[in-house]
C-alpha positions as a printed NumPy array, in Angstrom:
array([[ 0.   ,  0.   ,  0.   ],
       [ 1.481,  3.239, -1.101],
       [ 0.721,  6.094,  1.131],
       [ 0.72 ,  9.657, -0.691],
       [ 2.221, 12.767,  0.64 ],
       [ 2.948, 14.37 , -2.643],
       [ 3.255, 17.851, -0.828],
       [ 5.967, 16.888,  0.74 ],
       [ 9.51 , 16.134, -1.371],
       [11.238, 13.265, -1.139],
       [14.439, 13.019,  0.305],
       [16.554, 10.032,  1.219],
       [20.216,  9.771,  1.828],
       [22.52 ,  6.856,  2.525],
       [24.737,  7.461,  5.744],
       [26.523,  3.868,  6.236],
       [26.909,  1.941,  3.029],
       [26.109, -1.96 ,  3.861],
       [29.361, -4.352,  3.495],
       [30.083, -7.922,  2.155],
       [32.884, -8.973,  5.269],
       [31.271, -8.919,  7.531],
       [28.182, -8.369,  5.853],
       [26.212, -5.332,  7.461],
       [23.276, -3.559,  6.073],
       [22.835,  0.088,  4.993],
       [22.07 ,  2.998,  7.324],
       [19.409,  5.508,  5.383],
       [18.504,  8.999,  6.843],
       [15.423, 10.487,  5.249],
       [12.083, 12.421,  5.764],
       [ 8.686, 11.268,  6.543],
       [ 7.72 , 10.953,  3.243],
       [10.49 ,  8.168,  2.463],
       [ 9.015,  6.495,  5.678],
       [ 5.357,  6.12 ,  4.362],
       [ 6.538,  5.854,  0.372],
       [ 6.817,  1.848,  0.381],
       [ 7.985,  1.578, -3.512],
       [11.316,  3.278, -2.165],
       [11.331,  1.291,  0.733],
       [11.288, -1.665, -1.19 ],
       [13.736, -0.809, -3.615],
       [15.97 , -0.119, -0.881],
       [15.118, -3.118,  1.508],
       [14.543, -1.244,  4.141],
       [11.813, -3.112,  6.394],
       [13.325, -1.289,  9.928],
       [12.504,  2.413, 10.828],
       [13.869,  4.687, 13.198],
       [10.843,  7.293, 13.812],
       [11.668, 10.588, 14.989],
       [ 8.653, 12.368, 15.391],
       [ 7.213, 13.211, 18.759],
       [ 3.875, 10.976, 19.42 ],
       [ 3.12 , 10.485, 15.665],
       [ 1.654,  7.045, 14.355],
       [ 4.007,  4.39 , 13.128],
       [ 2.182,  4.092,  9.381],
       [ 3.177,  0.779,  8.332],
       [ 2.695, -0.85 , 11.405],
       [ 1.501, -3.974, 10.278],
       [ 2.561, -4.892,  7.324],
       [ 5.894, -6.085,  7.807],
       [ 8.02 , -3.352,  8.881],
       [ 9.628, -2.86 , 12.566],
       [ 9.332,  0.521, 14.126],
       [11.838,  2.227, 17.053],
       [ 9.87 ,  5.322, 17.918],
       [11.809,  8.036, 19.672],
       [ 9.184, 10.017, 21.392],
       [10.361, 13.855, 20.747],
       [ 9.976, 16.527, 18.041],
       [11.549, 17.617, 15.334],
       [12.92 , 20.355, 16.62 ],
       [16.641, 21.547, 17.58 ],
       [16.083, 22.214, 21.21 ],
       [14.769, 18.708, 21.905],
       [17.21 , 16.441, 23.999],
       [17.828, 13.415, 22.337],
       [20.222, 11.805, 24.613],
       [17.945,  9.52 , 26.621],
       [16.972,  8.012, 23.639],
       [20.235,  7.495, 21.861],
       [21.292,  3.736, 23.813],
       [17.935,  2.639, 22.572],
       [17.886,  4.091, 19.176],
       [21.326,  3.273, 18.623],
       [20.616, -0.572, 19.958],
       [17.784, -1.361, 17.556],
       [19.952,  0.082, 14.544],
       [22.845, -1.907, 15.49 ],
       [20.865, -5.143, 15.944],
       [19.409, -4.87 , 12.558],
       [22.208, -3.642, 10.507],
       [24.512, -6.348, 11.997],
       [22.921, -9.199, 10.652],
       [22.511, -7.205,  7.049],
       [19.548, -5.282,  7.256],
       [18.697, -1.531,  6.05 ],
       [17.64 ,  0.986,  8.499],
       [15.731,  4.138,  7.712],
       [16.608,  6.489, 10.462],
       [13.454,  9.418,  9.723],
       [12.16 , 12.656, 11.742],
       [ 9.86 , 14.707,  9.692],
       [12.239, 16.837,  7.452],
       [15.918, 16.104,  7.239],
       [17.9  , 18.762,  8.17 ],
       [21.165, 18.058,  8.004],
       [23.836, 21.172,  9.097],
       [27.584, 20.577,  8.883]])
């Protein structure tokens, strides 16, 4: 089922690339709209989400994908540390034995 958010633009990057020895999946980092499109998700294997979004619905739930919600907004003031050990342990679990992760929030933002 393909979910449409056509006003929003869709943006998906590739942070970790996966790896043959040992073989590890591939950490994504995109916007809600990658999260709910399931024709990119599927093209990119992704069946694990990080969700970033305050108290917002997990979309897919389901039908087949596994969610990690982190329960603050998408904002720059929000403290994220008491939610990095789990975040970090469900994204670890799944890209260790070769699985994709989308990491999402609801626009990326990404400041260097």
């Amino acid at each position: 089922m393909k979910h449409n958010m056509s006003m929003l633009m869709l943006s998906m990057s590739t942070i970790l690339p996966s790896t043959r020895t040992p073989p590890r999946g591939s950490l994504f980092l995109g916007s809600i709209e990658v999260s709910v499109d399931t024709d990119v998700l599927c093209a990119n294997s992704i069946l694990h989400i990080v969700q970033v979004m305050g108290k917002w619905p997990v979309p897919l739930e389901g039908e087949g994908y596994t969610y990690h919600s982190v329960p603050i907004d998408d904002r720059a003031d929000e403290n994220i540390t008491p939610y990095l050990d789990g975040a970090c342990a469900f994204i670890e679990e799944h890209l260790s034995r070769g699985r994709n992760v989308l990491v999402h929030c609801f626009e990326v933002r990404v400041t260097l």
